[in-house]
C-alpha positions, 0 to 999 in steps of 0.5 A, spaced: 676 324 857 676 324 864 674 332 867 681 333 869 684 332 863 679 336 860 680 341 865 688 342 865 687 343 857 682 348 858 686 352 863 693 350 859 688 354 853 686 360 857 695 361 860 696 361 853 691 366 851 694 369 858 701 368 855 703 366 861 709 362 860 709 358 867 703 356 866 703 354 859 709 351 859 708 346 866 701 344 863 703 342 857 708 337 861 703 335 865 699 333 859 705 330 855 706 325 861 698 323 862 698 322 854 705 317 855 701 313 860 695 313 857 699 309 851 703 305 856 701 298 855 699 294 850 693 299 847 691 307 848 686 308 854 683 313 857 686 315 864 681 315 870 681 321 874 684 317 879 689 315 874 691 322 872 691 325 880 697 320 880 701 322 874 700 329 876 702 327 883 708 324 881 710 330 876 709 334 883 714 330 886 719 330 881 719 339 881 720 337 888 726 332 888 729 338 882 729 344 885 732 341 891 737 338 886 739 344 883 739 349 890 744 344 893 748 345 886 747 353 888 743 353 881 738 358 885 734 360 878 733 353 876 730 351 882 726 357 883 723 355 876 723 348 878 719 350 885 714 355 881 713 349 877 710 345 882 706 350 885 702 350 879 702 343 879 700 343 886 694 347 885 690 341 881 692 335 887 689 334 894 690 338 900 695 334 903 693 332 910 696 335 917 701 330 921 695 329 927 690 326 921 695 322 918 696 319 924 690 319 926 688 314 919 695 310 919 693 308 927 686 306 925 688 302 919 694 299 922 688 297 928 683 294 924 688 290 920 692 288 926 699 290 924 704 289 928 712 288 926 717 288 921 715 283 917 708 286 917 710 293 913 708 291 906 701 289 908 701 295 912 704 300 909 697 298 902 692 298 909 695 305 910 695 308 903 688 306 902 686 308 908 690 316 906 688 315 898 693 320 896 691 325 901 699 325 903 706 323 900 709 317 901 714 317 904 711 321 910 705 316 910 712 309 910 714 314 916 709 314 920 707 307 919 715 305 922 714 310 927 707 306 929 710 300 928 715 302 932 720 300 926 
């Protein structure tokens, strides 16, 4: 079992003896979504905590997208609730990086491949995730690949 896995299940224990309801209840989302991807596919499997830190990444990204859902649909406790969520979840993710380093690596990947153009930014865009390694969302990492392509 990864040491992340098992250190979300030990924390989602101790927010249950805590009863604190957020905590419990957002770790045990996180914890069904990284059991449904370890049966995804053809047979059962352990998660890396790579593996993991990505299924995490995205249940983060969908308490995001929701709360801002819910705000623009003037449901503000929903939201609330939704963002509460992803603060916890947040807790077990990297620290994102600052804009200044994330140009920093996207320049140094896009250099050493020696990307230039539109028809390059796939093949850029895997350089860059690579070289940022989940240190940063997606869509901030595509926009400055655009910007320093100059897409």
């Amino acid at each position: 079992m990864s040491t992340l896995k098992d250190r979300l299940t030990a924390d989602m224990r101790a927010a249950l003896k805590a009863r604190d309801e957020l905590t419990t209840s957002t770790l045990r989302m996180a914890l069904a979504a990284v059991g449904t991807a370890e049966v995804a596919g053809k047979a059962k499997r352990e998660l890396t905590d790579d593996e993991v830190l990505a299924v995490l990444t995205k249940e983060a990204k969908k308490r995001r997208e929701a709360a801002t859902a819910f705000a623009d649909a003037g449901r503000a406790e929903q939201a609330a609730k939704e963002t509460a969520e992803g603060e916890v979840l947040d807790g077990y993710l990297p620290k994102q990086l600052p804009d200044d380093e994330l140009a920093e690596l996207v320049a140094g990947a896009l250099a050493a491949g020696g990307f230039s153009g539109k028809a390059q930014m796939g093949l850029a865009m895997k350089a860059a995730q690579a070289a940022v390694a989940g240190r940063a969302e997606g869509g901030r990492v595509a926009a400055e690949v655009r910007g320093q392509l100059g897409l």
